[in-house]
Every structure is written in C-alpha cells, then in structure tokens.
N, C-alpha and C positions, 0 to 999 in steps of 0.2 A: 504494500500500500504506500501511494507516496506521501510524502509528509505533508502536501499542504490539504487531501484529503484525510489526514489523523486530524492533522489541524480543525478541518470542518466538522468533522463529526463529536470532535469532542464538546464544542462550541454548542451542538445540537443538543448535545444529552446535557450540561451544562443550561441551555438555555430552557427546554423542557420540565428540566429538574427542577428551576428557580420559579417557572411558569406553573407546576404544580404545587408547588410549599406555597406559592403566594394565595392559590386558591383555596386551600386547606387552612390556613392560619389567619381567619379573620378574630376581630379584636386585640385587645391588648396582649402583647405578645412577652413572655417570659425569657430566660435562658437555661437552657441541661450546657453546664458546665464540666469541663474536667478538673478535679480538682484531686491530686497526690497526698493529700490528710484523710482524703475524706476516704478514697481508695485504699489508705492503708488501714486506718480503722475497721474497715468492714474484714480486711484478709483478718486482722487480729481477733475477728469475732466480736465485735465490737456490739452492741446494742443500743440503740439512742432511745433515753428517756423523751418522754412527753411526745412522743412519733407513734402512727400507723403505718404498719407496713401492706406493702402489697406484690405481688408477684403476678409475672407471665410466662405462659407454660403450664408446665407439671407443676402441682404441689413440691413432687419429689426432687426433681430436679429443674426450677423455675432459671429461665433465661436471663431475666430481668429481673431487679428487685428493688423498688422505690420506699422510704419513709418517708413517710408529711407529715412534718409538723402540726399537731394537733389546734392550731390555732386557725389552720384552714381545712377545706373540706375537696376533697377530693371528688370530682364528678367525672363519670368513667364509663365503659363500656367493655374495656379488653384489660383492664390491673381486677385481679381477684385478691380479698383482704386477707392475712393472714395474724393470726396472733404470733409473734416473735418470740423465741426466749433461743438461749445463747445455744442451747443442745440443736434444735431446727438449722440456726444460723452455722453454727462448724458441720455441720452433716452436708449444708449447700455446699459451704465452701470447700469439701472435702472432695465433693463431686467436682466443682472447680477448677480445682487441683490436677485433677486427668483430661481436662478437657484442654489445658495450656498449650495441645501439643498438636490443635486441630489446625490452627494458624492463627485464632481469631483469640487474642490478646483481654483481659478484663479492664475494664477502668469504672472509676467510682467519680463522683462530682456531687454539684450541689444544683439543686433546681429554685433559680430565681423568680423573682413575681416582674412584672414589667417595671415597680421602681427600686430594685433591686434585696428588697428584702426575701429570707432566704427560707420558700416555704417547704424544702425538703431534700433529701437526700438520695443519691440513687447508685448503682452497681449494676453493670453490663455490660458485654461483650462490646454493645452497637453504642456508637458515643457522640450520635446524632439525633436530636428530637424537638419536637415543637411543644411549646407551654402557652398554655394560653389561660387568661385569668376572666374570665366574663363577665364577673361580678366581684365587689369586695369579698376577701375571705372565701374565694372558691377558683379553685386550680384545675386545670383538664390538662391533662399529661395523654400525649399521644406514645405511640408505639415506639420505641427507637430504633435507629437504623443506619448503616456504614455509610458513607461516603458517598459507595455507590446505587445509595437507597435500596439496595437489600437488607436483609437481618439475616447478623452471624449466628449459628449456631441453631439457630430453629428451622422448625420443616416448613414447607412455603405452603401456606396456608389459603392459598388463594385470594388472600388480602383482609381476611377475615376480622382479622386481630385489627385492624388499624380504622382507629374512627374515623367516621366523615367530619 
C-alpha cells in the first residue's frame, strides 16, 4: 500500500471515529483518566471506602471495574453492581494476573465530572471512554474501549454492552 493511501485511510477511521464519539457524547462531558496511584492501589487490593462498585463481564472474571463515589449516582445500562470486599477484589486480580500475557496491558484512572471533581475510580484493560454527567450528582459511564474502538479482552458482543 502506498503511503499516501495509509495516509488516507487512517485520516478516515480517525475522522469516522471522532464523527461517532461526537454523536454519542451529548451533554456535559467528563474525563476516564489514566492515572498510576490509582492503578496501583487497585493491583495492591486496595478497596475505596465510601464507593460503589460495578463491573462488566462475568461476575467471575469482570473486564472492567468502576467505583463511584457514593456522593453520585450512577445511571447505567451495561456496569452491573457489585458489593466489594478485598477476598472478590484479589480473586479479580489474581485472574488478572494471567491475562498480562494476552497483549492487552491493565490500567487504573480516575473518572472526572465535567468541572473536574472526581466522581470515581476505574481498572481496565481499554483506557478509552466517555462520561457524561446529565444532571447534578449523576454520572453515565459508557463502555471503554482501545484506541482502536474495540474492547481488549472481551468477546465482541455485537455492541450490546455499549449504551446509546
């Protein structure tokens, strides 16, 4: 392929890609951050008071793992809640642990509200996603996902998981 046809086409999926998130993310828009405290705490087994957690996937082995700050509320269609304690948390992470070697990397961050206050916490493979706050004190956390708008490490779902 020659280069100035790479060149085109990346420009397309690039330009598609930003023409779809825009359509998806109406209202006040949040940030899924990466953040290396926050990612290490969770390897350490870490558990955050005053947070709900939620997961996507399997109970047993969830791809995803969000806590929000109990001061907002989570509205959702694809995070299922789970009650946390540290035995559940080292059992994920244990599972984890063997998955390092698929190619698809863990990272942990923090998920912002649109003026930066800091409604939650999150741990996944995909270290791309949209937050959206619709209202005071209510957070909608979409699906995350790579770079290349897939999702590492889950089976493709047909899109199922990922709200409108």
């Amino acid at each position: 392929m020659k280069p100035l046809n790479i060149l085109r086409f990346l420009l397309l999926i690039f330009g598609c890609g930003t023409f779809l998130v825009g359509c998806t993310a109406t209202g006040p828009a949040g940030k899924w951050e990466v953040d290396q405290g926050v990612q290490q705490a969770f390897e350490a087994g870490q558990v955050f008071p005053d947070h709900t957690y939620y997961y996507l996937g399997s109970i047993a082995a969830p791809v995803s793992v969000i806590a929000i700050n109990n001061r907002f509320t989570l509205r959702t269609r694809v995070w299922a809640q789970v009650d946390m304690t540290e035995q559940r948390l080292n059992g994920w992470l244990s599972l984890y642990q063997t998955e390092r070697f698929t190619g698809c990397e863990y990272y942990g961050g923090v998920i912002l509200t649109p003026d930066g206050q800091q409604a939650g916490l999150w741990y996944s493979q995909n270290s791309i996603n949209i937050i959206r706050m619709p209202e005071p004190g209510v957070v909608e956390v979409f699906q995350p996902h790579t770079i290349s708008g897939a999702t590492c490490g889950a089976a493709d779902d047909g899109g199922q998981n990922i709200m409108p």
